[in-house]
C-alpha positions in Angstrom: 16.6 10.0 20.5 15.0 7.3 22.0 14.2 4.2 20.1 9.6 4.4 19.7 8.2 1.2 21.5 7.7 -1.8 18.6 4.6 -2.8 17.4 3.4 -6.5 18.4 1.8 -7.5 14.8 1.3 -11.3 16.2 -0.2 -10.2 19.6 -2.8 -8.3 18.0 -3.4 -10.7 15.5 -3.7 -13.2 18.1 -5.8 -11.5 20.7 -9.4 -12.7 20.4 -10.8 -9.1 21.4 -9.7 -7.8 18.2 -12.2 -8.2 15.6 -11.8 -5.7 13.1 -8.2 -4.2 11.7 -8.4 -0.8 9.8 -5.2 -0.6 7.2 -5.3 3.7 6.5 -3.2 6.0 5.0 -2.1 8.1 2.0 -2.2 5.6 -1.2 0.6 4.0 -2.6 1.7 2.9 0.5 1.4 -0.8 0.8 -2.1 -0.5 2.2 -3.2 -3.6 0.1 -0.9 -5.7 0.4 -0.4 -4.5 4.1 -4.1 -5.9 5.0 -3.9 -8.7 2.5 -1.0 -10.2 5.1 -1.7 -9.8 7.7 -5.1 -11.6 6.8 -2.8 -14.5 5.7 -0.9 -14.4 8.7 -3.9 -14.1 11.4 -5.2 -17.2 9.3 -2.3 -19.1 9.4 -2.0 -18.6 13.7 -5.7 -20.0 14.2 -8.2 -17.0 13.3 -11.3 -17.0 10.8 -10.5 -14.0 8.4 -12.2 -12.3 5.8 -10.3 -9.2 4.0 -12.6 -6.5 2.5 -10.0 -4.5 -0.3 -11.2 -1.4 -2.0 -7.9 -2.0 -4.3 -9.0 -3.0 -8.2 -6.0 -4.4 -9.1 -5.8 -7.9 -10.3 -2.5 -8.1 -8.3 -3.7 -9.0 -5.1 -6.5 -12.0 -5.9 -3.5 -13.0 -8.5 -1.3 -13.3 -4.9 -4.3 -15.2 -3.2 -4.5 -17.8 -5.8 -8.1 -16.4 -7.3 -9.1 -15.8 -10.7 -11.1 -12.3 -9.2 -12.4 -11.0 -6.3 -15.7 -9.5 -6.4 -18.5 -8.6 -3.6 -19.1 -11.9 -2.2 -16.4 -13.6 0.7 -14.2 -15.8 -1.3 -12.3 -18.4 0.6 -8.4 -18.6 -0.3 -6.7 -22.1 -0.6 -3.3 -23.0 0.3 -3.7 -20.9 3.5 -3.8 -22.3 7.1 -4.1 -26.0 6.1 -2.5 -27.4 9.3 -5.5 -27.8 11.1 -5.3 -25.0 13.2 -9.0 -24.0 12.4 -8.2 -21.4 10.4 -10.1 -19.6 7.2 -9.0 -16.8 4.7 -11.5 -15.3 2.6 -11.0 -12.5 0.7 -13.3 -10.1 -1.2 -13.2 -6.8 -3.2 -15.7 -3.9 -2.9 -18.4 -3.5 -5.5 -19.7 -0.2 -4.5 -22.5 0.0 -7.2 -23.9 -3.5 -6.0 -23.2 -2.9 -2.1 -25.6 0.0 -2.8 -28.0 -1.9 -4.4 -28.0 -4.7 -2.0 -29.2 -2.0 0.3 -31.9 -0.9 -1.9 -33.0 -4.4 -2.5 -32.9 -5.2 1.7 -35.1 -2.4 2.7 -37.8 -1.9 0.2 -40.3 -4.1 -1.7 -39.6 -5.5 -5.3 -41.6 -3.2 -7.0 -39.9 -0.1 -5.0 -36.5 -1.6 -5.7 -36.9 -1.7 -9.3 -37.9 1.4 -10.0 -35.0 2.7 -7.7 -32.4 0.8 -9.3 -33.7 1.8 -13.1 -33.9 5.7 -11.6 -30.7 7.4 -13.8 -30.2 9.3 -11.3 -29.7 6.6 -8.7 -27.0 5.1 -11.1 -25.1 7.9 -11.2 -25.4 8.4 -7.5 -24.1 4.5 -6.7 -21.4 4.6 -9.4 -19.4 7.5 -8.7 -21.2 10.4 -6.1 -18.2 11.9 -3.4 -18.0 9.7 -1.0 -19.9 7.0 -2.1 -16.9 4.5 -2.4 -16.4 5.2 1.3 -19.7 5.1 2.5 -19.9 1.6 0.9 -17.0 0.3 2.6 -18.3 0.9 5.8 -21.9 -0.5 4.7 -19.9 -4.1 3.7 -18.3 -3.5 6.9 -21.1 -3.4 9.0 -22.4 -6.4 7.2 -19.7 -8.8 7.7 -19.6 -7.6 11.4 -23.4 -8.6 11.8 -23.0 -11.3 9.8 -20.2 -12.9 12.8 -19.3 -15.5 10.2 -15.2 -14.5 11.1 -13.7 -13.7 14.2 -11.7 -10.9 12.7 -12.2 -9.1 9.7 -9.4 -6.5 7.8 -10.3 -3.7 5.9 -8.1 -2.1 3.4 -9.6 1.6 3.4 -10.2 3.3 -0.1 -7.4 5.3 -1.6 -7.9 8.9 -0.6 -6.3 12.0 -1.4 -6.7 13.4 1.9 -6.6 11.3 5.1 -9.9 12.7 6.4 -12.1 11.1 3.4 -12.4 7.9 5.1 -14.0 9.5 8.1 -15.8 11.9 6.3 -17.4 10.7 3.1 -20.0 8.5 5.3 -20.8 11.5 7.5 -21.3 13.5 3.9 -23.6 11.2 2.3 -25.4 10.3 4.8 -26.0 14.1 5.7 -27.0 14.4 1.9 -29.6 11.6 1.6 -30.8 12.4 5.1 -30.5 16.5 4.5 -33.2 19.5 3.8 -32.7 19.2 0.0 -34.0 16.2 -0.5 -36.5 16.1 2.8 -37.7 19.6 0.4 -38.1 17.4 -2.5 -39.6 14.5 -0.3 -42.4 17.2 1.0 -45.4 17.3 -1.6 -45.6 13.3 -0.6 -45.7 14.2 3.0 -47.9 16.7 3.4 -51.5 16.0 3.6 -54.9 18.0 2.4 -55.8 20.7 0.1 -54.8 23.5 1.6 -51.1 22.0 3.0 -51.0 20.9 -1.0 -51.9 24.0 -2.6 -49.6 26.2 -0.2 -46.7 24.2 -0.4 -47.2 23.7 -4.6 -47.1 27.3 -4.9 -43.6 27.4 -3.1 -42.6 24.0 -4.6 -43.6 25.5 -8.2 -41.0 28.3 -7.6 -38.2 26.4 -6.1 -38.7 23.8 -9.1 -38.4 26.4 -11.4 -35.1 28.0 -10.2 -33.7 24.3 -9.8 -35.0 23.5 -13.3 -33.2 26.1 -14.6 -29.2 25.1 -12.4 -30.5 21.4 -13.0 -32.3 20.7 -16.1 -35.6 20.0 -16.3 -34.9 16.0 -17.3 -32.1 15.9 -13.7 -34.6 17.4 -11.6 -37.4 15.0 -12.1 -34.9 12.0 -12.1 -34.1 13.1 -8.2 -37.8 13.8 -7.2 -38.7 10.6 -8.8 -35.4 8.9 -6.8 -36.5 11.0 -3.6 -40.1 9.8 -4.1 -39.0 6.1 -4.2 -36.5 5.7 -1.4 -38.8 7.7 0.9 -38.6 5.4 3.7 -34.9 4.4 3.3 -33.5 7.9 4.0 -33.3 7.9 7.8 -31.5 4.8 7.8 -28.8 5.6 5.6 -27.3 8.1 8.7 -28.6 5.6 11.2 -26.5 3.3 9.8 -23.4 5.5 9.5 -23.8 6.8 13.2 -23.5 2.9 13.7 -20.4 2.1 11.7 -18.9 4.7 12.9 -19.2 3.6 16.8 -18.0 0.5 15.6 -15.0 1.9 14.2 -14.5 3.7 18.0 -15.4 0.3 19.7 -12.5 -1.8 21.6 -12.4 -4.3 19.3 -11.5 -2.2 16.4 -7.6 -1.5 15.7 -6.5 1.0 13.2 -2.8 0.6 11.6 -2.1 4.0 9.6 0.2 2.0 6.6 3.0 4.5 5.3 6.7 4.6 4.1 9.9 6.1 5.0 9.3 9.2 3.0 8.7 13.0 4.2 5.1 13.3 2.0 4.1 9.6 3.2 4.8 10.4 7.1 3.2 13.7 7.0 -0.3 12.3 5.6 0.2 9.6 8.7 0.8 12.3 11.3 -2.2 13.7 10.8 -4.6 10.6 10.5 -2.6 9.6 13.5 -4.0 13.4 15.2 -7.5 12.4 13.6 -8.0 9.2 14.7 -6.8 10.5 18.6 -9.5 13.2 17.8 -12.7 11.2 16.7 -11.5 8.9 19.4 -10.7 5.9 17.4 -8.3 2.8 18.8 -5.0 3.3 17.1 -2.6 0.2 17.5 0.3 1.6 15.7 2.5 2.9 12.7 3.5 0.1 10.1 6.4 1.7 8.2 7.0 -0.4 4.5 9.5 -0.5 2.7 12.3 0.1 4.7 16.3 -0.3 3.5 18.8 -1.6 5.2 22.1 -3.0 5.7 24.5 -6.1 6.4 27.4 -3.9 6.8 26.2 -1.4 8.4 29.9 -0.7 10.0 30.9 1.0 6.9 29.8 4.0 6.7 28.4 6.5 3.3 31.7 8.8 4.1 34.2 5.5 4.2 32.8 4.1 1.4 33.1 6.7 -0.6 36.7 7.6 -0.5 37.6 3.7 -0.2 36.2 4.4 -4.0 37.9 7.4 -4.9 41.2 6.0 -3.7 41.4 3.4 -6.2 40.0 5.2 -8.8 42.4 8.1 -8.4 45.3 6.6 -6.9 45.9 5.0 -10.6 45.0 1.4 -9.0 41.8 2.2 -11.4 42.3 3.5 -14.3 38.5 5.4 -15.5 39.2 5.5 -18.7 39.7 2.1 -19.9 39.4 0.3 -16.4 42.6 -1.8 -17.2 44.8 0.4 -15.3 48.9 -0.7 -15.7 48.0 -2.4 -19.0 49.8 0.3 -20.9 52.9 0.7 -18.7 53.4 -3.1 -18.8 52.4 -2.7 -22.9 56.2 -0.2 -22.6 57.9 -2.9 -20.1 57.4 -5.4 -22.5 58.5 -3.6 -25.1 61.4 -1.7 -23.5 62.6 -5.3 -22.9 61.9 -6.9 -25.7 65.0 -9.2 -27.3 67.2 -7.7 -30.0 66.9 -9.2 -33.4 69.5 -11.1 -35.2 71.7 -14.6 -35.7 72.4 -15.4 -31.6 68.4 -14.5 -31.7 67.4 -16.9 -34.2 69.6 -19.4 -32.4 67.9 -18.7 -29.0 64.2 -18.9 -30.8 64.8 -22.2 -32.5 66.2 -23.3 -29.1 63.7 -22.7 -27.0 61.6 -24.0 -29.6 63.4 -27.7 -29.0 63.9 -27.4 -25.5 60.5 -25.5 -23.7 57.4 -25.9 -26.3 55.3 -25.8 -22.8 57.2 -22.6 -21.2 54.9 -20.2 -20.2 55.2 -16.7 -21.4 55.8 -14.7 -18.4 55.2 -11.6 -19.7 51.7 -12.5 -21.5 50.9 -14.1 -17.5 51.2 -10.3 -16.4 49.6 -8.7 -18.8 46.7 -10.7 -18.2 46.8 -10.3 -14.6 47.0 -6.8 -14.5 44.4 -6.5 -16.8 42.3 -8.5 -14.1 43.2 -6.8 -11.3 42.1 -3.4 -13.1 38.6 -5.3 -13.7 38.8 -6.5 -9.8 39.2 -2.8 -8.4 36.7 -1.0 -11.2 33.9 -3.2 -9.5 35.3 -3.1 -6.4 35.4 0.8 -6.6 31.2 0.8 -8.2 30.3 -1.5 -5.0 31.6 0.7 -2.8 29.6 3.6 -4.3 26.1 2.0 -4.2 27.2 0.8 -0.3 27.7 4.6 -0.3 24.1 5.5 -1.6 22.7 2.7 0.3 23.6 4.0 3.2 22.9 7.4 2.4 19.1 6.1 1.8 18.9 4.6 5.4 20.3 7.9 7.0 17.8 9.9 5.1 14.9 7.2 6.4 16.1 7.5 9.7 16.1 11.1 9.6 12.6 11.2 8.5 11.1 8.8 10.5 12.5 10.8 13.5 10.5 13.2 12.9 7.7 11.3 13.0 8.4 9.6 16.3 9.8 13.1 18.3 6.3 14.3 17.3 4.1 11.2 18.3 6.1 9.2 20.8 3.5 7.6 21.6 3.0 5.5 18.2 4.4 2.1 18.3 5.8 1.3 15.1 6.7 -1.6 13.3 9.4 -1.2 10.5 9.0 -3.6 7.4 12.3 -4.4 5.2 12.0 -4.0 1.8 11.5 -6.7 -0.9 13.7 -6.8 -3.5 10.6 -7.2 -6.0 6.9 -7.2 -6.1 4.1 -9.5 -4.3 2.9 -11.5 -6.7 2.1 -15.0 -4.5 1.3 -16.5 -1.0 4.7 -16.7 0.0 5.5 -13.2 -0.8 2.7 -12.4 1.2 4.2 -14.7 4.3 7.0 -12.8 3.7 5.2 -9.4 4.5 4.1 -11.1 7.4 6.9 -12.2 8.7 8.7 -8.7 8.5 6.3 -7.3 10.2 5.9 -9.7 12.8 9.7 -8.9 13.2 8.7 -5.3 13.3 12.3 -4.1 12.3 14.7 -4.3 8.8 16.7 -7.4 8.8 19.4 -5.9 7.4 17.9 -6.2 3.6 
C-alpha cells in the first residue's frame, strides 16, 4: 500500500492565510495538548497566537507556565522571546460567563439583570445540550472580530459523538430561535383586545398542559426568561449561521487529532466524511502517540525465539536464572581433594607459598552465575523488542485502514513520549514531532 502524502505542520503554521486551526476528534486523544503546540510552535516561527481550550484540566496552564486559565487571553512567557514578533496567549472557555457576556452586549442593564438572575437562564448557561459548543464558537467569533492575533487554535470540546461540534450550535440556536419559545414570546407581541383575548384563551390552555409536564414554578421561569431576551433571540442563529461560514471559510484549517487505535480511527473517519460533507477545509490527520523502533531489523518472530532459545536450550535456567550453577556446584565437588596427612601437607603449603592464589573454581562459579544473569535479561529484552514490535505492526495495520479508505488525508504521525506534558519543552517537543510528521524511531 502506498505510503498517504505527509502533513506539512510548519507550512500551515507559517502561511499567513491561515487564521484559524480547528483540533477535532474523539476525546482522549491528545486534542489539548495537540492545539496547545502547535500554538507554541506557530508563536515561536513569527505568528501572534491565541489558544481557546475547552479542556479543564490544570495540566495544560501548569505546561504554559500559568497559575489558571480562565475567559480572558492570557499571554504565555518564555515563548517566542527572540524577537521574531511573536505572542502566545492562551485562554480556557467559561461557558456560563461567554453567555453572559452576550447577555450583557446586547441588552440594557436593567434587561441584563433580570436575565442573568432568571433560574432558568442559569440552568440554561451552565449545562443545556449543546451549550458548551455553542459557546465555543461564540468566543470564537469574538477573537476573530476582535483581529488582535493572526491565527487563533481552537481545541473543540470533548464529545461523545463527532457530529456535536457541528451540531450543538445549530440545536440551540434552533431552540432559542424555535416556535416554542416564539409561542411563549406571543402574548408580548400581539397587539389589541381582541388579538389578546383570542390568543389568552389558547395561551391559557397550552399553559395549562405545560404547567402540568413543567411545573407551574419552571414554566413561568421560561416565560419570564422568554419575556426578557425578546430581542436577543434572532441573533443567537444569526450568529451561528456566521460562525459556521467561518468555520467553511479558506482561512480556517481543521486537524481531526486521533491515535493509532481501531475505536480512535473510526470516530476520525467519520468527522473526516462530515467535514467533506458540510464542506469544511480539512488539512489533515495528526496521528499521536505513535511507537516505534531503533531496530526495527529484528523482527516480533526473531525476537521471540532468540528468547526461547536461551531459555530452553539450558543457557537460561527459568527456575533460578543461574543456569550451570549447580553442575559446576557437582564439578567442584566431584573434584574436590581427598582428605588426609599429604593433604594437610599440601594446605599448609600453599598456605606459605600462594596466600594471594586465586581460587579457580570460586572464579567460575561466579562467572557462571553471571553469565546466567547476562542471558535472563538478555532473554526478557528480547521479549518486550517482541511486543514492541508487535505494537507497531498492529498500528500499522490499523492505520491502513484508515488511509486505503481516505487516501486523500495527509497525515502526520507523532512519536510517542515516554511520559506526560507537563512543561514548555514537552510541548516543543510535540511540536517538533509533528513538524517531523513521522516516528523517530521512539
Amino acid at each position: 500500500m502506498d505510503a498517504p502524502a505527509e502533513l506539512d505542520v510548519d507550512r500551515l503554521l507559517d502561511d499567513p492565510q491561515t487564521r484559524i486551526i480547528v483540533c477535532c476528534g474523539a476525546g482522549g486523544v491528545g486534542k489539548t495538548t495537540t492545539a496547545a503546540a502547535l500554538g507554541v510552535r506557530a508563536a515561536e516561527r513569527g505568528r501572534k497566537v491565541v489558544v481557546l481550550t475547552i479542556d479543564p484540566a490544570r495540566r495544560l496552564a501548569q505546561s504554559m507556565g500559568i497559575d489558571s486559565l480562565d475567559n480572558t487571553p492570557r499571554r504565555v512567557s518564555g515563548v517566542s522571546e527572540n524577537g521574531n514578533g511573536g505572542e502566545l496567549h492562551a485562554m480556557m472557555l467559561d461557558m456560563k460567563r461567554t453567555f453572559d457576556e452576550i447577555v450583557e452586549g446586547h441588552s440594557d442593564p436593567e434587561r441584563a439583570a433580570a436575565i442573568l438572575a432568571n433560574p432558568f437562564y442559569q440552568s440554561l448557561s451552565a449545562g443545556f445540550a449543546g451549550t458548551q459548543e455553542y459557546m465555543a464558537m461564540e468566543k470564537l467569533g469574538q477573537l476573530r472580530a476582535r483581529d488582535d492575533w493572526d491565527l487563533i487554535v481552537v481545541d473543540t470540546p470533548p464529545s461523545r459523538s463527532a457530529l456535536d461540534f457541528l451540531d450543538a450550535p445549530g440545536r440551540l440556536g434552533s431552540f432559542l430561535d424555535g416556535k416554542f419559545i416564539r409561542v411563549l414570546m406571543a402574548p408580548a407581541k400581539v397587539g389589541g383586545r381582541a388579538g389578546m383575548k383570542f390568543l389568552n384563551v389558547g395561551m391559557s390552555m397550552m399553559t395549562g398542559t405545560l404547567s402540568k409536564l413543567m411545573g407551574a414554578s419552571l414554566l413561568k421561569d421560561v416565560q419570564t426568561f422568554v419575556a426578557a431576551m425578546d430581542t436577543m433571540f434572532g441573533g443567537f442563529r444569526t450568529r451561528a449561521d456566521a460562525t459556521f461560514q467561518l468555520l467553511q471559510a479558506p482561512g480556517t484549517a481543521f486537524l481531526v487529532v486521533s491515535a493509532p487505535e481501531p475505536d480512535a480511527l473510526r470516530e476520525a473517519a467519520y468527522f473526516v466524511e462530515r467535514l467533506a460533507a458540510e464542506r469544511m477545509p480539512l488539512a489533515g490527520l495528526v496521528l499521536n502517540r505513535v511507537h516505534g523502533s531503533g531496530a526495527e531489523q529484528l523482527s516480533a518472530e526473531r525476537a521471540l525465539a532468540a528468547a526461547e532459545n536461551l531459555e530452553e536450550g539450558g543457557i537460561v535456567d527459568q527456575e533460578s536464572g543461574k543456569a550451570g550453577l549447580r553442575d559446576s556446584t557437582e564439578t567442584d565437588r566431584e573434584t574436590a581433594p581427598e582428605t588426609g596427612p599429604e593433604a594437610d601437607t599440601d594446605d599448609r603449603t600453599e598456605r606459605e607459598t600462594g596466600a594471594d592464589t586465586v581460587d579457580t573454581g570460586a572464579d567460575a562459579h561466579v562467572a557462571a552465575a553471571a553469565d546466567a544473569d547476562v542471558d535472563v535479561i538478555t532473554a526478557g529484552l528480547l521479549r518486550l523488542h517482541a511486543e514492541r514490535m508487535q505494537i507497531i505492526a498492529r498500528e500499522q495495520r490499523t492505520r491502513d485502514r484508515f488511509t486505503s479508505l481516505h487516501p486523500e488525508v495527509a497525515v502526520a504521525e507523532v512519536a510517542a513520549l515516554p511520559g506526560d506534558v507537563h512543561d514548555l519543552a514537552g510541548l516543543r517537543a510535540i511540536g517538533e514531532r509533528l513538524a517531523a510528521g513521522v516516528p523517530a524511531g521512539a
